[in-house]
N, C-alpha and C positions, 0 to 999 in steps of 0.2 A: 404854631406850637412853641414848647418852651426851648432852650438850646439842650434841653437833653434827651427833645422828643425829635421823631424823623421825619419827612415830609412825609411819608407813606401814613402814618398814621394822623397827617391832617388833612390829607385828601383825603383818609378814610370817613372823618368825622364831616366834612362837607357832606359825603356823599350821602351819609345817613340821614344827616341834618335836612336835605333838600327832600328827600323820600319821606320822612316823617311830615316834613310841611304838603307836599304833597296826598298824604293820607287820606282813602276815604273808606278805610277798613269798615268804619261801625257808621250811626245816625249823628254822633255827634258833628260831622265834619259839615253837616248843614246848616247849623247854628251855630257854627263859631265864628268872632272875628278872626282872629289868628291863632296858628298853632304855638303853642309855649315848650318852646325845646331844651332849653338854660341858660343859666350864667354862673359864671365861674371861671374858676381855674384848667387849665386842660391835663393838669393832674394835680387832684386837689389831693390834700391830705383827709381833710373830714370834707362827707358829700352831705347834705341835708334833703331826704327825700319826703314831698309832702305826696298828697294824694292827688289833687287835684287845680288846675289855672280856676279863679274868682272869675270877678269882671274884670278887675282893675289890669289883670295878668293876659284876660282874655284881650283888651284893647290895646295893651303894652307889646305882647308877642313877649313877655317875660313872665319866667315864675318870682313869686315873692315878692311884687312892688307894692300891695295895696296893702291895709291896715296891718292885718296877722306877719306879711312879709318887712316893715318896717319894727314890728317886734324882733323878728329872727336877726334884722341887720344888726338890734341892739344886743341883740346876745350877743352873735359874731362878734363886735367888738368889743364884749364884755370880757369875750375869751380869747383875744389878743389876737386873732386868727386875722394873717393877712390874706391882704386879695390873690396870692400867689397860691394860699394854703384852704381855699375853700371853692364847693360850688354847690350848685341850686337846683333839682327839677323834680317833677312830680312824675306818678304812676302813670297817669293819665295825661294826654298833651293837647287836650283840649277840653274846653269850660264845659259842665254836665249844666241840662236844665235846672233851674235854681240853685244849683253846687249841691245837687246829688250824686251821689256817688255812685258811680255805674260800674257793677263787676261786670258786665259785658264790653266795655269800654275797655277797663283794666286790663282783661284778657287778652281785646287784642293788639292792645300797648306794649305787652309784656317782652315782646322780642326785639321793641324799640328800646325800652329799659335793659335789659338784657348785653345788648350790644353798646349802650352806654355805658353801664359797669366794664364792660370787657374792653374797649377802648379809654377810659379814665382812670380807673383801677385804682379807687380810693380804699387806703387801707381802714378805714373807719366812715361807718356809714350810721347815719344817725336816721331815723325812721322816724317822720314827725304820724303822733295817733296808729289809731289803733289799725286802719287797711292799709297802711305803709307798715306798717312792722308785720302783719301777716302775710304782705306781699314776699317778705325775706327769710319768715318761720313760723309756714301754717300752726306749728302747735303752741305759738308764745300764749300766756295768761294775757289778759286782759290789760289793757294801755294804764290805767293806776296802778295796775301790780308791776309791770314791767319796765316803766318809765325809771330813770335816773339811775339804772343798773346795765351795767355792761354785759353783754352775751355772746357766745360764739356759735355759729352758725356755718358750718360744714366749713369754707378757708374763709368767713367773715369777720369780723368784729361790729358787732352793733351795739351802741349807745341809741336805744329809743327814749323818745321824749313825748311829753304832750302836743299836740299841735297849736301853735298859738292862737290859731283861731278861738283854741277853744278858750281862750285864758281871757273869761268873760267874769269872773267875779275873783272877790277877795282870798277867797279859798284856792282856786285854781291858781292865780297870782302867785300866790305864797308855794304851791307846790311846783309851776314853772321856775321858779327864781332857786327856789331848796335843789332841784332837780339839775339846772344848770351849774349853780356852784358845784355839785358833788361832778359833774362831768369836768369842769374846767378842774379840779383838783385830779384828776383822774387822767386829763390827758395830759397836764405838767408834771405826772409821774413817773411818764413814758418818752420814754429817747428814740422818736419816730423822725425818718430820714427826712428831712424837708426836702423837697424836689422841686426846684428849679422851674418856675411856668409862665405862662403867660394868660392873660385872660380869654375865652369864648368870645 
Protein backbone atom coordinates (compact mmCIF):
# COMPACT_ATOMS: atom_id res chain seq x y z
CA UNK A 1 0.00 0.00 0.00
CA UNK A 2 0.82 3.70 -0.30
CA UNK A 3 2.90 5.30 2.76
CA UNK A 4 -0.19 6.66 4.13
CA UNK A 5 -2.03 3.34 4.08
CA UNK A 6 -1.30 0.49 7.04
CA UNK A 7 -0.18 -2.97 6.54
CA UNK A 8 -3.60 -4.10 7.95
CA UNK A 9 -5.31 -2.92 5.34
CA UNK A 10 -3.09 -4.57 2.68
CA UNK A 11 -3.32 -7.73 4.13
CA UNK A 12 -6.75 -6.98 4.03
CA UNK A 13 -6.85 -6.55 0.25
CA UNK A 14 -4.78 -9.87 -0.43
CA UNK A 15 -7.15 -11.56 1.48
CA UNK A 16 -10.05 -10.50 -0.46
CA UNK A 17 -8.22 -10.66 -3.57
CA UNK A 18 -7.24 -14.42 -3.21
CA UNK A 19 -11.13 -15.37 -1.98
CA UNK A 20 -12.53 -13.68 -5.01
CA UNK A 21 -9.95 -15.56 -7.31
CA UNK A 22 -10.99 -18.43 -5.61
CA UNK A 23 -14.81 -17.84 -6.26
CA UNK A 24 -17.19 -20.27 -7.32
CA UNK A 25 -20.27 -18.65 -6.14
CA UNK A 26 -22.34 -18.70 -9.56
CA UNK A 27 -21.71 -20.89 -13.24
CA UNK A 28 -19.58 -18.44 -14.44
CA UNK A 29 -16.38 -19.75 -12.63
CA UNK A 30 -16.55 -22.71 -15.18
CA UNK A 31 -15.79 -20.79 -18.18
CA UNK A 32 -13.51 -18.47 -17.10
CA UNK A 33 -9.93 -18.17 -17.78
CA UNK A 34 -9.05 -15.89 -15.04
CA UNK A 35 -10.76 -13.99 -12.52
CA UNK A 36 -10.32 -9.98 -13.21
CA UNK A 37 -10.10 -8.32 -9.72
CA UNK A 38 -8.08 -4.64 -10.73
CA UNK A 39 -5.73 -2.43 -11.37
CA UNK A 40 -4.99 0.77 -10.04
CA UNK A 41 -4.20 2.69 -7.28
CA UNK A 42 -4.79 1.36 -3.70
CA UNK A 43 -6.55 4.63 -2.96
CA UNK A 44 -7.54 6.06 -5.98
CA UNK A 45 -9.04 9.38 -6.29
CA UNK A 46 -11.56 8.51 -9.32
CA UNK A 47 -12.50 4.60 -9.50
CA UNK A 48 -13.90 3.60 -13.15
CA UNK A 49 -16.35 0.78 -12.60
CA UNK A 50 -17.37 -1.14 -15.73
CA UNK A 51 -19.75 -4.16 -15.86
CA UNK A 52 -18.11 -6.82 -16.99
CA UNK A 53 -13.96 -8.66 -17.94
CA UNK A 54 -14.30 -9.20 -22.23
CA UNK A 55 -12.01 -11.83 -23.54
CA UNK A 56 -8.99 -9.83 -23.84
CA UNK A 57 -9.46 -9.15 -19.66
CA UNK A 58 -10.62 -12.64 -19.24
CA UNK A 59 -7.01 -13.92 -20.55
CA UNK A 60 -5.18 -10.98 -19.04
CA UNK A 61 -6.69 -11.57 -15.35
CA UNK A 62 -7.00 -7.53 -15.89
CA UNK A 63 -9.94 -5.36 -16.31
CA UNK A 64 -9.80 -2.71 -19.14
CA UNK A 65 -6.87 -3.98 -21.46
CA UNK A 66 -8.81 -5.06 -24.61
CA UNK A 67 -10.32 -2.45 -27.29
CA UNK A 68 -13.03 -0.36 -24.97
CA UNK A 69 -10.21 -0.64 -22.10
CA UNK A 70 -7.46 1.12 -24.32
CA UNK A 71 -10.27 3.83 -24.98
CA UNK A 72 -10.73 4.38 -20.97
CA UNK A 73 -6.63 4.67 -20.74
CA UNK A 74 -6.99 7.46 -23.37
CA UNK A 75 -9.44 9.39 -21.44
CA UNK A 76 -7.46 8.80 -18.13
CA UNK A 77 -4.86 10.57 -19.84
CA UNK A 78 -6.96 12.88 -21.31
CA UNK A 79 -7.73 13.92 -17.68
CA UNK A 80 -4.31 14.11 -16.49
CA UNK A 81 -5.10 11.48 -13.81
CA UNK A 82 -2.09 9.89 -12.62
CA UNK A 83 -1.35 6.20 -11.80
CA UNK A 84 -1.31 7.18 -8.18
CA UNK A 85 -4.85 8.91 -8.75
CA UNK A 86 -6.97 6.08 -10.43
CA UNK A 87 -8.24 2.52 -10.54
CA UNK A 88 -10.18 -0.12 -12.66
CA UNK A 89 -12.76 -3.21 -11.99
CA UNK A 90 -15.85 -4.21 -12.94
CA UNK A 91 -19.28 -5.49 -11.22
CA UNK A 92 -18.73 -8.81 -12.27
CA UNK A 93 -15.19 -10.59 -11.97
CA UNK A 94 -15.49 -12.85 -14.50
CA UNK A 95 -16.17 -13.06 -18.31
CA UNK A 96 -20.27 -13.76 -18.92
CA UNK A 97 -20.90 -16.12 -21.91
CA UNK A 98 -20.63 -13.87 -25.09
CA UNK A 99 -20.26 -10.72 -22.56
CA UNK A 100 -23.79 -10.95 -21.39
CA UNK A 101 -24.42 -9.50 -18.74
CA UNK A 102 -25.68 -11.74 -15.83
CA UNK A 103 -27.67 -10.14 -12.88
CA UNK A 104 -27.21 -13.49 -11.25
CA UNK A 105 -23.47 -13.09 -11.54
CA UNK A 106 -23.72 -9.49 -10.44
CA UNK A 107 -25.44 -10.39 -7.35
CA UNK A 108 -23.24 -12.41 -6.23
CA UNK A 109 -20.31 -10.23 -6.83
CA UNK A 110 -21.92 -7.59 -5.04
CA UNK A 111 -20.10 -8.30 -1.61
CA UNK A 112 -16.86 -8.56 -3.37
CA UNK A 113 -17.53 -5.05 -4.95
CA UNK A 114 -18.86 -3.92 -1.72
CA UNK A 115 -15.68 -4.60 0.26
CA UNK A 116 -13.70 -3.12 -2.50
CA UNK A 117 -15.24 0.22 -2.16
CA UNK A 118 -14.90 -0.14 1.66
CA UNK A 119 -11.15 -0.91 1.52
CA UNK A 120 -10.27 1.82 -1.55
CA UNK A 121 -12.58 4.38 -0.68
CA UNK A 122 -12.69 6.43 -3.85
CA UNK A 123 -14.07 9.66 -3.31
CA UNK A 124 -15.50 9.76 -7.01
CA UNK A 125 -16.72 6.88 -8.61
CA UNK A 126 -17.44 7.03 -12.27
CA UNK A 127 -20.13 4.01 -13.37
CA UNK A 128 -19.11 3.22 -17.00
CA UNK A 129 -23.19 2.36 -18.85
CA UNK A 130 -26.13 1.74 -17.71
CA UNK A 131 -25.91 -1.88 -14.96
CA UNK A 132 -22.70 -0.13 -13.36
CA UNK A 133 -24.65 3.07 -12.53
CA UNK A 134 -27.80 1.08 -11.32
CA UNK A 135 -25.34 -1.16 -9.50
CA UNK A 136 -24.74 2.39 -7.28
CA UNK A 137 -28.53 4.03 -7.78
CA UNK A 138 -31.45 1.62 -8.62
CA UNK A 139 -33.54 4.75 -9.40
CA UNK A 140 -30.94 6.56 -11.94
CA UNK A 141 -32.73 7.59 -15.52
CA UNK A 142 -31.45 5.86 -18.20
CA UNK A 143 -27.40 5.92 -19.17
CA UNK A 144 -28.05 8.93 -22.01
CA UNK A 145 -29.93 10.88 -19.71
CA UNK A 146 -27.46 10.37 -16.96
CA UNK A 147 -24.19 10.29 -18.41
CA UNK A 148 -21.80 13.37 -18.08
CA UNK A 149 -23.70 14.70 -14.89
CA UNK A 150 -22.46 14.47 -11.56
CA UNK A 151 -24.82 12.79 -8.73
CA UNK A 152 -24.90 12.00 -5.17
CA UNK A 153 -25.79 8.84 -3.93
CA UNK A 154 -26.35 8.41 -0.13
CA UNK A 155 -21.98 9.35 0.98
CA UNK A 156 -21.23 8.89 -3.08
CA UNK A 157 -20.27 11.09 -5.80
CA UNK A 158 -20.75 9.56 -9.11
CA UNK A 159 -19.81 10.88 -12.60
CA UNK A 160 -21.46 8.05 -14.88
CA UNK A 161 -20.55 7.81 -18.28
CA UNK A 162 -21.02 5.74 -21.40
CA UNK A 163 -19.18 2.59 -21.56
CA UNK A 164 -16.66 2.66 -24.15
CA UNK A 165 -17.49 -0.33 -25.44
CA UNK A 166 -20.32 1.13 -26.43
CA UNK A 167 -18.79 4.18 -28.45
CA UNK A 168 -19.17 2.32 -31.79
CA UNK A 169 -20.33 5.15 -34.09
CA UNK A 170 -19.90 8.86 -34.90
CA UNK A 171 -22.83 9.81 -32.64
CA UNK A 172 -21.70 8.04 -29.48
CA UNK A 173 -18.04 9.27 -30.21
CA UNK A 174 -19.05 12.83 -30.09
CA UNK A 175 -21.21 12.17 -26.89
CA UNK A 176 -18.11 10.05 -25.05
CA UNK A 177 -15.63 12.93 -25.94
CA UNK A 178 -18.73 15.93 -24.98
CA UNK A 179 -19.28 13.90 -21.82
CA UNK A 180 -15.68 13.47 -20.68
CA UNK A 181 -14.56 17.07 -21.33
CA UNK A 182 -17.63 18.38 -19.15
CA UNK A 183 -16.10 15.66 -16.29
CA UNK A 184 -12.55 16.81 -16.62
CA UNK A 185 -13.81 20.56 -16.28
CA UNK A 186 -15.83 19.26 -13.33
CA UNK A 187 -13.08 17.53 -11.53
CA UNK A 188 -10.32 20.58 -12.06
CA UNK A 189 -13.05 22.47 -10.29
CA UNK A 190 -12.65 20.61 -7.25
CA UNK A 191 -9.82 20.64 -4.59
CA UNK A 192 -9.91 16.78 -3.88
CA UNK A 193 -7.00 15.62 -1.42
CA UNK A 194 -4.60 13.72 -3.61
CA UNK A 195 -3.52 10.59 -1.50
CA UNK A 196 -0.55 9.23 -1.58
CA UNK A 197 -0.49 5.49 -3.23
CA UNK A 198 0.89 2.96 -4.81
CA UNK A 199 -0.37 0.70 -7.56
CA UNK A 200 -2.41 -2.93 -7.12
Amino acid sequence: MGPGESTVGASAWATLQAEIERCVRCPLHATRQRVVVYRGSASPLVLFVGEAPGAAEDAAGRPFVGRAGQRLDRAVAALGLSAAEYGMLNLIKCRPPANRYSPIAAARCRPFLDRQLELLRPPIVVPLGRHALRAFDPSAPPISQAAGRPRRVGGTTLFPLIHPAAVRSHATRERWEHDLERFGRWLAARRWTRRPSQRI
